[in-house]
PAGU-516329 format. One record per residue (C-alpha): residue in three letters; x, y, z. Coordinates in nm, 2 decimals, m for minus. Layout:
% residues N
padren rest ALA&east X&north Y&up Z
...
//
This chain:
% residues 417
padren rest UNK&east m0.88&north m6.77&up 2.23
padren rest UNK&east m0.77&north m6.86&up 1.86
padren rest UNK&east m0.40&north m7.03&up 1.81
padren rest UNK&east m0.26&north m6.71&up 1.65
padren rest UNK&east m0.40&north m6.50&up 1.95
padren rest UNK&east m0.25&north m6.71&up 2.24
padren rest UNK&east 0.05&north m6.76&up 2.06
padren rest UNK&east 0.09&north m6.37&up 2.01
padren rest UNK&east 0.05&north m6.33&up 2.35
padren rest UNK&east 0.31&north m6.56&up 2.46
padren rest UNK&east 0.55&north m6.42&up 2.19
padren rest UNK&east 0.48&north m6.06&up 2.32
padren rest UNK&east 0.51&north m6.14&up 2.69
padren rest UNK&east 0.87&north m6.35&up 2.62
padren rest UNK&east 0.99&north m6.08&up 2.37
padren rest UNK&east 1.21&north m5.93&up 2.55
padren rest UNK&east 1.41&north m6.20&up 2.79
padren rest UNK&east 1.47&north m6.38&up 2.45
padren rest UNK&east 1.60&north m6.06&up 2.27
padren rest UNK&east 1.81&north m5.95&up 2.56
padren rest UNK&east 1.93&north m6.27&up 2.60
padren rest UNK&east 2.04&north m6.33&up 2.21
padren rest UNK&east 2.16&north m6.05&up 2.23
padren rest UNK&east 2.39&north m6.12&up 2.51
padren rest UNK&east 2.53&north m6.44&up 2.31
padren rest UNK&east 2.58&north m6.26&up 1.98
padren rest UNK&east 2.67&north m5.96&up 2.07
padren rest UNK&east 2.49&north m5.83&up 1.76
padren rest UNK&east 2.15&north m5.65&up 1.79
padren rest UNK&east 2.08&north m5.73&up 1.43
padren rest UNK&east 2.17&north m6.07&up 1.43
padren rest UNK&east 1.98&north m6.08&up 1.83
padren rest UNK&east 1.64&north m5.97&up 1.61
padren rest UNK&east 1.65&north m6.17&up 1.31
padren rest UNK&east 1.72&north m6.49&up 1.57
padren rest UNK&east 1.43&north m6.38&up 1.76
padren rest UNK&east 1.23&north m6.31&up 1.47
padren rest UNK&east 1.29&north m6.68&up 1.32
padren rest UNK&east 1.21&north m6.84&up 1.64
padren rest UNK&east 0.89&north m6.67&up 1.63
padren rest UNK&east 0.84&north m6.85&up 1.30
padren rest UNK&east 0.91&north m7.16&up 1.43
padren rest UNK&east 0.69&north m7.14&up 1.70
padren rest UNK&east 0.35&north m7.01&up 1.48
padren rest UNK&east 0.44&north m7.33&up 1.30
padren rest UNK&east 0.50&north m7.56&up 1.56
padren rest UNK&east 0.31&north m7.42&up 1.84
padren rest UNK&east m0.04&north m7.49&up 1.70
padren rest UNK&east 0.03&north m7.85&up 1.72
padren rest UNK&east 0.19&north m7.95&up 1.98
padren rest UNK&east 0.07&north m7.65&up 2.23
padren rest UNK&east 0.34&north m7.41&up 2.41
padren rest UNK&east 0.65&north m7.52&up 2.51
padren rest UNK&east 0.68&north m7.57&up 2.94
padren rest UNK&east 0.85&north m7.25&up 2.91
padren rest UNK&east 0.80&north m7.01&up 2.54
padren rest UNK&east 1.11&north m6.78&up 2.66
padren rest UNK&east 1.30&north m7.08&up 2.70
padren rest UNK&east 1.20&north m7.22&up 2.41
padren rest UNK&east 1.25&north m6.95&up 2.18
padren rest UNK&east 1.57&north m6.86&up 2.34
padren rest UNK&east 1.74&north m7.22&up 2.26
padren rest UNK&east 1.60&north m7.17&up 1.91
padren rest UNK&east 1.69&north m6.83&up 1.80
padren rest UNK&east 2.07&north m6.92&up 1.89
padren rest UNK&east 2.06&north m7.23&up 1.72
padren rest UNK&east 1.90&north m6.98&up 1.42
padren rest UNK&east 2.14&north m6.76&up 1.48
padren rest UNK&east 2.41&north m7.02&up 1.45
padren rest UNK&east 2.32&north m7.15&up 1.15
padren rest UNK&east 2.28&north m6.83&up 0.99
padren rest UNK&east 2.65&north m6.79&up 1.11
padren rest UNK&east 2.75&north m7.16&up 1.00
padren rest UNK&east 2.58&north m7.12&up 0.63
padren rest UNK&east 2.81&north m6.84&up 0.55
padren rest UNK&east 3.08&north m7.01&up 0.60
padren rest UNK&east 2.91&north m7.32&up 0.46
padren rest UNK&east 2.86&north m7.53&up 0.77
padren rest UNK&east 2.64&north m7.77&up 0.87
padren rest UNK&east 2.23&north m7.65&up 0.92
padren rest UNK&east 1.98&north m7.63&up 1.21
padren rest UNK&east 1.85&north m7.93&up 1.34
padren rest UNK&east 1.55&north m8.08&up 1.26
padren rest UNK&east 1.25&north m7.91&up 1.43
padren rest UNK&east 1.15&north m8.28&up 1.65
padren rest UNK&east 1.53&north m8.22&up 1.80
padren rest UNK&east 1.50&north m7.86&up 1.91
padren rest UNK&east 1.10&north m7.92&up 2.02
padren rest UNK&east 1.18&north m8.23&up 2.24
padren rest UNK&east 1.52&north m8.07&up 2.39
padren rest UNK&east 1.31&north m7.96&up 2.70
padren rest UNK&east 1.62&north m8.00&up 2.99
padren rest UNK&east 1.86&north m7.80&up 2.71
padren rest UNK&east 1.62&north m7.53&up 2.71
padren rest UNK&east 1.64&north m7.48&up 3.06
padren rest UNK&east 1.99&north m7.52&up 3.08
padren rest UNK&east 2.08&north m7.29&up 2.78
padren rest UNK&east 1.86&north m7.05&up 2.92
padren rest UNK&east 2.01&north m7.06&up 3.27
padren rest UNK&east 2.38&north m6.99&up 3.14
padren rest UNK&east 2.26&north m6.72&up 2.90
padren rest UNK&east 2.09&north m6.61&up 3.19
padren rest UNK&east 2.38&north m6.65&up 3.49
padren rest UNK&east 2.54&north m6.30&up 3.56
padren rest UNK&east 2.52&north m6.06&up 3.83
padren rest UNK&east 2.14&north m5.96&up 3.71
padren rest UNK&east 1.92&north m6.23&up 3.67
padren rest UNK&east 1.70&north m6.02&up 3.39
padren rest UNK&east 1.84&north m5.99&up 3.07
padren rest UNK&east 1.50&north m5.72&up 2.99
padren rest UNK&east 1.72&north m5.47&up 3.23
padren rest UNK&east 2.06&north m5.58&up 3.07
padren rest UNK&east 1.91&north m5.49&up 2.75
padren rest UNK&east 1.80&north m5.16&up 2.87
padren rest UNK&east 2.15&north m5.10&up 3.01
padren rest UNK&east 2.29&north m5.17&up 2.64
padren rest UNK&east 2.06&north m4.97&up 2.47
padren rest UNK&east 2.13&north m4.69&up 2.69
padren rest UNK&east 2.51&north m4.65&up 2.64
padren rest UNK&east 2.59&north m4.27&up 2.71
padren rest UNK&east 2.80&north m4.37&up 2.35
padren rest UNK&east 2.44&north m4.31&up 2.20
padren rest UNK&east 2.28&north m4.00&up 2.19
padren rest UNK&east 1.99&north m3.96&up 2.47
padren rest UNK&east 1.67&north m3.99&up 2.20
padren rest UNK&east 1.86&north m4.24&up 2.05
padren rest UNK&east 1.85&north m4.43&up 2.34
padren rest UNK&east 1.51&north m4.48&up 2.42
padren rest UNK&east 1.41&north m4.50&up 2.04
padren rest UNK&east 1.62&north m4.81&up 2.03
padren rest UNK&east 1.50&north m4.93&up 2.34
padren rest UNK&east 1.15&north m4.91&up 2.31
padren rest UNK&east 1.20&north m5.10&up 2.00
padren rest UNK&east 1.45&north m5.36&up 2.07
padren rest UNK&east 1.35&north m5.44&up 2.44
padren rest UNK&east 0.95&north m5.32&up 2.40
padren rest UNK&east 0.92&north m5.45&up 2.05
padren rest UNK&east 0.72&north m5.12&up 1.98
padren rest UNK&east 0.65&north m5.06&up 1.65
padren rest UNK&east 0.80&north m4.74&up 1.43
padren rest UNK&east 0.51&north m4.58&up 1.44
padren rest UNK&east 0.45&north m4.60&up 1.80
padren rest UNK&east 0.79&north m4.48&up 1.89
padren rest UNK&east 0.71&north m4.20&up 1.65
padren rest UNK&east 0.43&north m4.07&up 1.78
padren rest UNK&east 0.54&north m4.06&up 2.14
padren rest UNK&east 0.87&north m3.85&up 1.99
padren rest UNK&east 0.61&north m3.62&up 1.79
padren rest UNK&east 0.85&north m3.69&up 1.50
padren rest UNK&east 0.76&north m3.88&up 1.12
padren rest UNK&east 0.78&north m4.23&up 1.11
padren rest UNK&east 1.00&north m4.20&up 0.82
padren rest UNK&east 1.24&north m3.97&up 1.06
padren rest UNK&east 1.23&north m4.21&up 1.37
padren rest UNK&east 1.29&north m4.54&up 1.10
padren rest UNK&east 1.65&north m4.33&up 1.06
padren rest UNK&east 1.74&north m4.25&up 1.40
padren rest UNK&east 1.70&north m4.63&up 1.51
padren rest UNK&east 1.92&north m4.73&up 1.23
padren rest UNK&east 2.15&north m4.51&up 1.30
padren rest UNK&east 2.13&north m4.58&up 1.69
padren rest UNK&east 2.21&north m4.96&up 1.54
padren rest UNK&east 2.50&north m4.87&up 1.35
padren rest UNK&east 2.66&north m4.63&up 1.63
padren rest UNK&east 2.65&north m4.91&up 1.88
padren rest UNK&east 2.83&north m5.20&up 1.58
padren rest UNK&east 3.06&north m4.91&up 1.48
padren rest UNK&east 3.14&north m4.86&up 1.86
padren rest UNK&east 3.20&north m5.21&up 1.97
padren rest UNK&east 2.98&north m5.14&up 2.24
padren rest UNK&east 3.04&north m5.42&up 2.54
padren rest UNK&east 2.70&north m5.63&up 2.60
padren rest UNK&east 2.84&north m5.72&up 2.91
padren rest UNK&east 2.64&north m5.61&up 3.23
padren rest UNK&east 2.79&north m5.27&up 3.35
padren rest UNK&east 2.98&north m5.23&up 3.63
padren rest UNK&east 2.83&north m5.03&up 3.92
padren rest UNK&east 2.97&north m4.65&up 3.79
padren rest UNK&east 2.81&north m4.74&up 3.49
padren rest UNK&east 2.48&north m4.85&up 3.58
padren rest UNK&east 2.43&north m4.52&up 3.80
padren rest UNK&east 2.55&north m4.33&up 3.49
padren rest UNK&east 2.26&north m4.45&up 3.31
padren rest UNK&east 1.97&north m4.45&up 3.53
padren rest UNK&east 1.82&north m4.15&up 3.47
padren rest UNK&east 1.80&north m4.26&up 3.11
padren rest UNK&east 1.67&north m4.59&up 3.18
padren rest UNK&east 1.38&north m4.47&up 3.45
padren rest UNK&east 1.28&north m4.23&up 3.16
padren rest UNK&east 1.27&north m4.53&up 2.90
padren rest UNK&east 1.07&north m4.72&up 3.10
padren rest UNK&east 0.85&north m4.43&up 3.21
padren rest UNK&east 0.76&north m4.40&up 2.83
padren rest UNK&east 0.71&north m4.80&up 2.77
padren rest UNK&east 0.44&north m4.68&up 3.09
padren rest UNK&east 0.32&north m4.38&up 2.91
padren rest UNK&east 0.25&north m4.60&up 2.56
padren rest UNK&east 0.08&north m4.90&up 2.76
padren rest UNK&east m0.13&north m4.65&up 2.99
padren rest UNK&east m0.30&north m4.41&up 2.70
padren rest UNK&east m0.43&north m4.74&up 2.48
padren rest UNK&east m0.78&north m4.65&up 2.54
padren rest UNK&east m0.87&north m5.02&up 2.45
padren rest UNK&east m0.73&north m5.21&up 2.75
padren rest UNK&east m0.76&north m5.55&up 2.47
padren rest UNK&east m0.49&north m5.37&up 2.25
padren rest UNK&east m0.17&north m5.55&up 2.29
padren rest UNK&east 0.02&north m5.20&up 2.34
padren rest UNK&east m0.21&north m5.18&up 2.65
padren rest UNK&east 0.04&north m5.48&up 2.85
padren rest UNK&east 0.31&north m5.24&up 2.84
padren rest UNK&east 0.21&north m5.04&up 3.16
padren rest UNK&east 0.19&north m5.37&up 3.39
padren rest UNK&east 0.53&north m5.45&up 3.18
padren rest UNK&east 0.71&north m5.14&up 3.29
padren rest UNK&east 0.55&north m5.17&up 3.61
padren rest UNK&east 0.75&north m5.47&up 3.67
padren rest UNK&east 1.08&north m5.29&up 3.54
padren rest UNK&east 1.07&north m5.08&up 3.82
padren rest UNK&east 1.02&north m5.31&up 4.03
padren rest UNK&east 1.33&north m5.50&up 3.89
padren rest UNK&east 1.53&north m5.14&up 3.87
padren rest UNK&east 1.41&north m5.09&up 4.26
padren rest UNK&east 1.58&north m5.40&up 4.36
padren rest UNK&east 1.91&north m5.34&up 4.14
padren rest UNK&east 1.92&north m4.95&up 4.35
padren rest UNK&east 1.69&north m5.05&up 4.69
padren rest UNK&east 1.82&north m4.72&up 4.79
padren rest UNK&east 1.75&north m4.47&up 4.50
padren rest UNK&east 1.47&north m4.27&up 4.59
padren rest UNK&east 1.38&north m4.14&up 4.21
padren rest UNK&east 1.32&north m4.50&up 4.15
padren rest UNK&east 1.13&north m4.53&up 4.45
padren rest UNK&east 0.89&north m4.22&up 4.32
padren rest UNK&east 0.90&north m4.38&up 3.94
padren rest UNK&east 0.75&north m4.71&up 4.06
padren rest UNK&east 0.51&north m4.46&up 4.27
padren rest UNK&east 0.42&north m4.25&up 4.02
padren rest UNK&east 0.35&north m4.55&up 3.75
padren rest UNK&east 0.16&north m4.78&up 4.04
padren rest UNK&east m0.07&north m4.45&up 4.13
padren rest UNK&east m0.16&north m4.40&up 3.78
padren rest UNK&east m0.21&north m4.77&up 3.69
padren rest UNK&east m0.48&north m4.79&up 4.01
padren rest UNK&east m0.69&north m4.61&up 3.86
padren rest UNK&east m0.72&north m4.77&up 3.50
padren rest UNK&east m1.05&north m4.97&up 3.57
padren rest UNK&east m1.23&north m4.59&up 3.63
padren rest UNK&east m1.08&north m4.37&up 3.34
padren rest UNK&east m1.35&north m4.52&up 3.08
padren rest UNK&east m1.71&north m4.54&up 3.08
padren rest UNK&east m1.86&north m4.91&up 2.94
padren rest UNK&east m1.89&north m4.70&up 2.64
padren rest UNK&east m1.52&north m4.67&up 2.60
padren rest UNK&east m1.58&north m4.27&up 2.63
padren rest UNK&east m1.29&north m4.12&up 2.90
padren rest UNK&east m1.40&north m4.01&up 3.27
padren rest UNK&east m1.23&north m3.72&up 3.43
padren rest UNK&east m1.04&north m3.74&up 3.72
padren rest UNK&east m1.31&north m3.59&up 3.94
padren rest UNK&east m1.58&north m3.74&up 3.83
padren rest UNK&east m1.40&north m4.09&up 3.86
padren rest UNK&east m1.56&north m4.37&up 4.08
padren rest UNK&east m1.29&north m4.42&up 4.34
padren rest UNK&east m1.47&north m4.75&up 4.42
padren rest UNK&east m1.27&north m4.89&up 4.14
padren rest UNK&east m0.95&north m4.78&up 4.23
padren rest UNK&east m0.67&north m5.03&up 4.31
padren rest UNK&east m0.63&north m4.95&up 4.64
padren rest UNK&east m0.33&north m5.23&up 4.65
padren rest UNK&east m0.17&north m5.03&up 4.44
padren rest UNK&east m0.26&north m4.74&up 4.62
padren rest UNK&east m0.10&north m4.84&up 4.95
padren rest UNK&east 0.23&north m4.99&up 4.79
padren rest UNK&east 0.29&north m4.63&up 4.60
padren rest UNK&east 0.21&north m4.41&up 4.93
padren rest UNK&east 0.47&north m4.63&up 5.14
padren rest UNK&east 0.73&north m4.63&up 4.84
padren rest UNK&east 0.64&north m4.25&up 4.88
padren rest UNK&east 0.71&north m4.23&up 5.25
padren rest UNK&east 1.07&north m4.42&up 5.21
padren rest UNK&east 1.14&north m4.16&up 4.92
padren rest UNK&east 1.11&north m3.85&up 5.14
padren rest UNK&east 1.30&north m3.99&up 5.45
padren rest UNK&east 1.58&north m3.94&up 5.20
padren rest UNK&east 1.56&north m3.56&up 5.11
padren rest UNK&east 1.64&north m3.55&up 4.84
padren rest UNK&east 1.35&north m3.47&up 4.58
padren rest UNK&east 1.36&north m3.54&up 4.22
padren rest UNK&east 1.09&north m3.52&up 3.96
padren rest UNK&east 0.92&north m3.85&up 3.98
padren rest UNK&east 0.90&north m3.85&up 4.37
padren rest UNK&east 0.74&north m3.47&up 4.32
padren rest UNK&east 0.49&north m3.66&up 4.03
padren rest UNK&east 0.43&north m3.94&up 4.29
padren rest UNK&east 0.33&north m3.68&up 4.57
padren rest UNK&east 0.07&north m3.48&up 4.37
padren rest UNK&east m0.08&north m3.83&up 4.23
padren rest UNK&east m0.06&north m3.93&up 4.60
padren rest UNK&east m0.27&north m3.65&up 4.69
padren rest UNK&east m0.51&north m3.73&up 4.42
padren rest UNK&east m0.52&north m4.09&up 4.56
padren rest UNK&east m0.60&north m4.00&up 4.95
padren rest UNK&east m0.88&north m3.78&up 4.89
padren rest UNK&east m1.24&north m3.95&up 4.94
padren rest UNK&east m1.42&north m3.78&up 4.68
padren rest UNK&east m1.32&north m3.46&up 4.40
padren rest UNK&east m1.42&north m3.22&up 4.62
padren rest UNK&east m1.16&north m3.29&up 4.93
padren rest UNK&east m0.84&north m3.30&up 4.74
padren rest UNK&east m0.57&north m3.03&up 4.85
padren rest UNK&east m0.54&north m2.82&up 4.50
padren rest UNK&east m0.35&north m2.54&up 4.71
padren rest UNK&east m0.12&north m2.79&up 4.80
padren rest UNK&east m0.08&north m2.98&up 4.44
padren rest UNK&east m0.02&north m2.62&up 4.25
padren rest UNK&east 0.25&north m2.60&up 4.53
padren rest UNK&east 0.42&north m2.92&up 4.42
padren rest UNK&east 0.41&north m2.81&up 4.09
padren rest UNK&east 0.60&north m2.52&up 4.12
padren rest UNK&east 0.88&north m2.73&up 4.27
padren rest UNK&east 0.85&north m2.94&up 4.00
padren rest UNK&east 0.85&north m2.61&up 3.74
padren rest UNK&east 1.15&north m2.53&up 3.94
padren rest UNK&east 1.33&north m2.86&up 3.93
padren rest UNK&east 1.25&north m2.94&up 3.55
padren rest UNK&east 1.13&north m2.64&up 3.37
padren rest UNK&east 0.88&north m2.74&up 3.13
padren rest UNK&east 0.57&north m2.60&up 2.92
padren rest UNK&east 0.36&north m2.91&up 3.02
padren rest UNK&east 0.42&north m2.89&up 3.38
padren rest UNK&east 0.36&north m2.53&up 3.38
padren rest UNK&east 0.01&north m2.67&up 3.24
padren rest UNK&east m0.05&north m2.86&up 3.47
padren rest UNK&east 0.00&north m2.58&up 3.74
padren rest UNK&east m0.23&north m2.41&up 3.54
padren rest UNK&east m0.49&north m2.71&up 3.63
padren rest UNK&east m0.45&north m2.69&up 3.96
padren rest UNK&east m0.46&north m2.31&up 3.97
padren rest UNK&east m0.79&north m2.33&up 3.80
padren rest UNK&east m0.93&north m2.55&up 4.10
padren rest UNK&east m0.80&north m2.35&up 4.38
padren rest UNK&east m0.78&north m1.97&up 4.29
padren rest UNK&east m1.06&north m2.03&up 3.96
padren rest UNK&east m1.06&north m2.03&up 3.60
padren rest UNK&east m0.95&north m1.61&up 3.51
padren rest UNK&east m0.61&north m1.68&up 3.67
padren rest UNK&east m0.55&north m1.99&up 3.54
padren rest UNK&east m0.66&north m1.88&up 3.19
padren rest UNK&east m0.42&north m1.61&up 3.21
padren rest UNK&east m0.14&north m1.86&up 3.28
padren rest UNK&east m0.24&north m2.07&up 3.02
padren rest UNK&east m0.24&north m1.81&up 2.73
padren rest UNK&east 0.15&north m1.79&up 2.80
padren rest UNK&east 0.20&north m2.15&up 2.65
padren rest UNK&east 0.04&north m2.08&up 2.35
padren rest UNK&east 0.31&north m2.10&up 2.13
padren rest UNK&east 0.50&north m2.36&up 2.27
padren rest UNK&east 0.24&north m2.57&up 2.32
padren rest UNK&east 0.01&north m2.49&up 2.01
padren rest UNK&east 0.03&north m2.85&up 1.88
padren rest UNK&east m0.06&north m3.01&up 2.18
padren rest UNK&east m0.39&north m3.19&up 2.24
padren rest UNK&east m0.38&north m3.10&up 2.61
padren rest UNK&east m0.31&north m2.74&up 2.59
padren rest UNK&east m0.66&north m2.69&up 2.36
padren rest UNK&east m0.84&north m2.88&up 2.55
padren rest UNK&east m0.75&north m2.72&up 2.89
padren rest UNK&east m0.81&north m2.37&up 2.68
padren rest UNK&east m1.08&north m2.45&up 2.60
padren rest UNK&east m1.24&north m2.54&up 2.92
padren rest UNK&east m1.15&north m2.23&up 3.06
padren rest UNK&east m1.26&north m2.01&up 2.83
padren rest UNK&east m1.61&north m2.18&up 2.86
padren rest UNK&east m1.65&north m2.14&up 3.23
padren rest UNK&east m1.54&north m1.73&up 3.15
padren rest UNK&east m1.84&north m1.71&up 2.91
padren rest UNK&east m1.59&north m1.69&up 2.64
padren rest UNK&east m1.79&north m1.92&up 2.42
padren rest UNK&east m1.70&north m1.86&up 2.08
padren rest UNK&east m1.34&north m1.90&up 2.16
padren rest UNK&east m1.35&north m2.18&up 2.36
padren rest UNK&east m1.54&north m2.33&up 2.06
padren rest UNK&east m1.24&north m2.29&up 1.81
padren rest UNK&east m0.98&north m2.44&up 2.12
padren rest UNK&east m1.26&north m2.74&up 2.10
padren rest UNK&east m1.22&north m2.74&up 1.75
padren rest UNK&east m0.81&north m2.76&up 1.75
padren rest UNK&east m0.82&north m3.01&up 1.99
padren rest UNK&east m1.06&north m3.25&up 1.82
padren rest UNK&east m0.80&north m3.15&up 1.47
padren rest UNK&east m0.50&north m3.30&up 1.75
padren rest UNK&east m0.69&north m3.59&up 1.93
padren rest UNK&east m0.47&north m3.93&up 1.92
padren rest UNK&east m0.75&north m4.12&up 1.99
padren rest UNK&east m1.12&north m4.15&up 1.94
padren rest UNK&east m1.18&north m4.18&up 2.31
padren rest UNK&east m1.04&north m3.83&up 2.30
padren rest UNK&east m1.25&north m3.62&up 2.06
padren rest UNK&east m1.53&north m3.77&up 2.20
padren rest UNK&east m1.43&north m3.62&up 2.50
padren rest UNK&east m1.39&north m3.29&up 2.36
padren rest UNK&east m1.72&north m3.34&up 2.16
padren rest UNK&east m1.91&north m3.36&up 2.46
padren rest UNK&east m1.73&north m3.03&up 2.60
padren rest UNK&east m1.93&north m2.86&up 2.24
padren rest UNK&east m2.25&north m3.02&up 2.32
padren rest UNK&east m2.23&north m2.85&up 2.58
padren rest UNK&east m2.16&north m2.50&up 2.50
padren rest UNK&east m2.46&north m2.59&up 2.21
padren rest UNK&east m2.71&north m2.64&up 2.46
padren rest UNK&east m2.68&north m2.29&up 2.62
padren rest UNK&east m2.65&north m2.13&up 2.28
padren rest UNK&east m2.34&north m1.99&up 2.13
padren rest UNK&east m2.34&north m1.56&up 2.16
padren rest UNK&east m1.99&north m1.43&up 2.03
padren rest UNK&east m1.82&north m1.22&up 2.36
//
């Protein structure tokens, strides 16, 4: 691995400890990312040579404040930052300054930050824009994309989230405990979404791609903050179920494999077993909420042997509670999936063709459409949904998918119906 490709990694990985934890000391989110951003500097300079600190968060925790401070000093013309063989050779003042930045009632500042960021203050899409930016380090774009907004509009409503919170004098202190329960449904959906990003990287080398085993690990933290919360319970499910099965959901080609046609020999069954148990604790609580009703139909997915044993009666059931629960276009497609398996495609189809309109720009919906109109014999129209859905594909692992879909509706000819 080159210098500038370990280093990146380490920078990534510490991102955001060091940011939550700046942030905590200057009470600034601003002032929290330029020090951040300076001891990133620093350490592409420095690193090279002398190789990673004993511990990079550490590291680049003790000098973004001391960046931070002398960018606070040289306004009011004060002395500068130390020389660089000071802060590199200050190993037991790293630890230390990291360990009182660090000593409060949670012992991760990456769910501290979260908390800030998701200050009912803030607007709820404001919240996790400006988390998944400040605590993810996701860029613009990214966030854009996953909001299906411009990048131009998403570059406004973090800067506005920014100045909200400095206008507000927002408290960066941990919340208490009516607090914290205010804002975890907010928080469970922000780090659902850091999931979301990290999970659809079709290239599992793409940085981005880290961010599923990262919010994989924020549940785990958010379980142990509410050991008794059952939606997080199903979250950490849900994201664990999903994540077993990354190794199978690409060919060596990079092209994507379908669900059914999966090899469930490569299937984290670890994962697996810890999400069913989680699952188990969830219901003993009755009380269902959308990510434990998620977790049960990817749990049922999970047990099944092979394609042909899983309980579609049963999943299209579990969607209906979750249509019920939290109405939505998308789940309703999803029912649609499950109604094609177990009642067959002329049922579903006629589901489907209900969410036309709200769902006309949506990859998924085309797709689906498309596949269903093809087992029908409607050929010439499931060519066009192929067609929309290539136009809509976010990734090339995607068309390619959908290509193969017209390859196959070329081989048995293509007679208008």
């Amino acid at each position: 691995m080159s210098d500038i490709a370990w280093i990146d990694a380490a920078l990534t990985a510490a991102r955001p400890k060091a940011v939550g934890a700046l942030l905590r000391y200057f009470r600034d989110l601003d002032i929290a990312e330029e020090a951040f951003q300076e001891a990133c500097l620093r350490a592409l300079r420095t690193w090279p040579d002398k190789g990673p600190p004993r511990d990079p968060a550490a590291w680049l925790i003790l000098v973004g404040r001391n960046s931070g401070v002398d960018q606070i000093r040289k306004r009011g013309r004060l002395q500068a930052l130390p020389d660089e063989e000071t802060i590199s050779d200050r190993e037991d003042a790293e630890a230390d300054i990291a360990e009182r930045l660090d000593a409060s009632n949670y012992r991760d500042d990456i769910l501290r930050l979260l908390f800030i960021c998701c200050h009912p203050d803030l607007p709820a899409t404001q919240q996790i824009a400006l988390a998944l930016r400040i605590v993810s380090g996701l860029s613009v774009s990214e966030i854009a994309r996953a909001f299906l907004v411009s990048e131009a509009a998403m570059e406004q409503r973090i800067t506005r989230a920014k100045a909200k919170v400095a206008r507000a004098g927002v408290a960066f202190e941990t919340p208490d405990v009516n607090a914290r329960a205010e804002r975890l449904a907010t928080v469970s959906t922000m780090i659902y979404l850091v999931f979301n990003e990290g999970y659809s990287q079709a290239d599992p080398a793409r940085e981005a791609a880290a961010f599923a085993d990262e919010a994989i690990r924020l549940g785990r933290l958010l379980l142990g903050l509410f050991p008794g919360e059952p939606e997080i319970m199903g979250l950490l499910a849900l994201m664990l179920l999903h994540a077993s099965r990354r190794a199978a959901r690409l060919d060596t080609a990079g092209q994507i494999v379908l669900l059914e046609e999966q090899n469930r020999a490569l299937w984290d069954r670890s994962q697996i077993d810890e999400a069913l148990v989680l699952i188990e604790k969830a219901i003993r609580h009755g009380h269902a909420g959308s990510y434990q009703l998620q977790a049960a139909i990817a749990a049922l997915h999970a047990r099944a042997a092979t394609a042909a044993e899983t309980d579609w009666p049963q999943i299209e059931l579990l969607y209906r509670m979750l249509e019920h629960l939290q109405p939505s276009p998308v789940v309703t497609l999803n029912r649609a999936v499950a109604m094609s398996k177990a009642q067959g495609p002329e049922v579903a189809l006629d589901l489907v063709e209900t969410l036309s309109d709200a769902l006309d720009g949506y990859f998924y919906f085309h797709g689906l459409r498309g596949n269903l109109l093809m087992q029908v014999g409607r050929k010439a129209e499931a060519r066009i949904a192929f067609d929309r859905a290539i136009a809509l594909a976010r990734s090339p692992a995607e068309a390619a998918h959908i290509r193969r879909q017209l390859d196959c509706l070329k081989q048995d000819g293509l007679p208008a119906t």
